[in-house]
N, C-alpha and C positions, 0 to 999 in steps of 0.2 A: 685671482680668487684668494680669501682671504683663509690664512690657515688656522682650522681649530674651531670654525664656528661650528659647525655640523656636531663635534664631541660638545660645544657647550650647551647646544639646543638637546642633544642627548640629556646631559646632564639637569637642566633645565623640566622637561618632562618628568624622570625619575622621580625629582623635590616635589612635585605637581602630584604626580599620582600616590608618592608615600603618603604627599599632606593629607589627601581624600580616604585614602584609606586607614591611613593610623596619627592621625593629629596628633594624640598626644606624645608620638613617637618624633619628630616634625613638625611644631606649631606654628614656623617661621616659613613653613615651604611654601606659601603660596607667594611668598616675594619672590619665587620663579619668573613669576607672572611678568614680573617686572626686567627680567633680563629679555626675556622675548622682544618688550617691546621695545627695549633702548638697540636691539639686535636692529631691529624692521625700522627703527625711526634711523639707524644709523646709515643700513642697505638704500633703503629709499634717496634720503637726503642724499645719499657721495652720488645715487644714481640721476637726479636731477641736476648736482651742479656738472657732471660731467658733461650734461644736456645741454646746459647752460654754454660752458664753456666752448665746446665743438661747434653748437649752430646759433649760439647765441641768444636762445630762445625755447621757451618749452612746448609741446608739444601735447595737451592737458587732454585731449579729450581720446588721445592714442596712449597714454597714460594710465587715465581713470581705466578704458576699454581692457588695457593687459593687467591691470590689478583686479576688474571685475570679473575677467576671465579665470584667472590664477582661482581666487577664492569662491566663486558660487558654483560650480560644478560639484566640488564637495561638499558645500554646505547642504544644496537640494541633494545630496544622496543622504547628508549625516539627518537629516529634517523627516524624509523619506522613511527611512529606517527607524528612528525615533517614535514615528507616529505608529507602523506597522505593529514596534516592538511593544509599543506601550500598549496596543490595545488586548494584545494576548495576558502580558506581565503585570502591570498595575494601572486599569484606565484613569485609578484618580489622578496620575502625573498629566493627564492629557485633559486637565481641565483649563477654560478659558484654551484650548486649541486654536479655535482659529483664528483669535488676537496674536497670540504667541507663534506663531506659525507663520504668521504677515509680518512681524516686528524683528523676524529671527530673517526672513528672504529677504528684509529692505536694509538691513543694517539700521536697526533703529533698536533692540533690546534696553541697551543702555539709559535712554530716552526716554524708552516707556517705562522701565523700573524708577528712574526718575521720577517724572509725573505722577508714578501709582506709590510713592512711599516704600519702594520695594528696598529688600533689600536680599545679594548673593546668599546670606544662611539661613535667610527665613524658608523655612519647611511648612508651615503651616498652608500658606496655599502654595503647593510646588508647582514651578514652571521647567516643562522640560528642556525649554530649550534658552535658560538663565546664562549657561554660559557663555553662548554665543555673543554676549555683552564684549565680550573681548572682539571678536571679527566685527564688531559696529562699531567701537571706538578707532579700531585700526583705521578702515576703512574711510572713519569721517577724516581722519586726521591725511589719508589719502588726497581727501578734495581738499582739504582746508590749504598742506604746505605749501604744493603747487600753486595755489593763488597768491600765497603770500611771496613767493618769488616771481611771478607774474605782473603783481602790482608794482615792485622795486622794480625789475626789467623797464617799465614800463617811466616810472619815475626817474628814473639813474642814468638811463641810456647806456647803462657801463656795464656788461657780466659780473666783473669783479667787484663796483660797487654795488650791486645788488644784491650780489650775495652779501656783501658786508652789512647793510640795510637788513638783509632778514635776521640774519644772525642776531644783532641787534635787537630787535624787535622780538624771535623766540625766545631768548636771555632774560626780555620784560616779562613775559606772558609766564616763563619757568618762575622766574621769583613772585609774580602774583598766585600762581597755584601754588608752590609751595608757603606762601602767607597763608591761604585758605586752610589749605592743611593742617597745616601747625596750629589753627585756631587764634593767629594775629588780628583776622578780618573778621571771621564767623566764631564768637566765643558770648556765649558760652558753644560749644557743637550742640545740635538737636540731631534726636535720631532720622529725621525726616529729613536729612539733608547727608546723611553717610552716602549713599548710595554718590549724590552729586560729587563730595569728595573722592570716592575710589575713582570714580571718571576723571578729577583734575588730578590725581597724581600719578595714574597710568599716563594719560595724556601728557603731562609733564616727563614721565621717565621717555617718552618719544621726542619730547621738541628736545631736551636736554643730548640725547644720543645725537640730532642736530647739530 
């Protein structure tokens, strides 16, 4: 077990809830965000090649099953609670409900702010359950790595060239998102495509922790 991450995920949270609460105390904290996910992309990744290494092969759908475990039980209580809370507190948060409420259980937020031009500070029409854009980008990225060292296993016949192969290949996919970002690829930036942006540069702070 690795020492220190538990105080970093502390620390991590704290930057997160000052951001929301006092920005302009904090306006950098929500690059929190971002140590979370190179944490989860780090965990994951050492946890599959160790997979890799011992049986030679992964194991995706006992995988996917204990990471959908881990995260939806909480999610249906924080969803749960949400909706209870909203309708006493302020039902305008609970508008467009039960799109948002099916986009938050499938790990799809990210997706649908996407498609709808949304974006995490627009207030104008709030979604209560915006945040969870974070547990849907985790999540995808869940299904995605495990494939992509599945396809190498499968190509390489070798563990240890497979791994070299993905490595590889996430190393492309980090320097295409971070092109996008920088605005190398997509320049002039349109505000209709921020939202896709924060998607490819979380995602990227995951394959990069890879």
């Amino acid at each position: 077990k690795l020492v220190g991450i538990n105080s970093l995920r502390f620390f991590a949270i704290a930057f997160i809830v000052t951001y929301h609460l006092f920005r302009e105390f904090l306006p950098g904290g929500f690059l929190a965000v971002e140590i979370f996910f190179c944490l989860s992309g780090f965990l994951v990744t050492s946890k599959l090649i160790r997979e890799i290494k011992n049986s030679g092969k992964i194991h995706y759908d006992a995988f996917l099953r204990s990471r959908f475990e881990r995260l939806f039980p909480t999610l249906l209580a924080c969803v749960i609670f949400t909706l209870v809370l909203g309708i006493f507190a302020n039902p305008d948060v609970l508008t467009g409900a039960r799109t948002n409420t099916f986009t938050a259980l499938t790990f799809s937020t990210n997706i649908s702010e996407l498609l709808n031009g949304g974006s995490y500070e627009n207030t104008f029409l709030p979604n209560a359950f915006e945040h969870t854009w974070f547990l849907a980008l985790l999540f995808q990225f869940y299904i995605v790595l495990p494939l992509v060292f599945k396809l190498f296993l499968k190509i390489c016949n070798k563990p240890r060239a497979a791994i070299r192969s993905s490595g590889i290949v996430l190393f492309v996919a980090v320097d295409l998102m971070f092109s996008i970002k920088t605005g190398s690829i997509l320049h002039p930036l349109k505000s209709s495509v921020k939202c896709q942006i924060v998607c490819c540069v979380t995602m990227s702070s995951l394959i990069a922790s890879s």
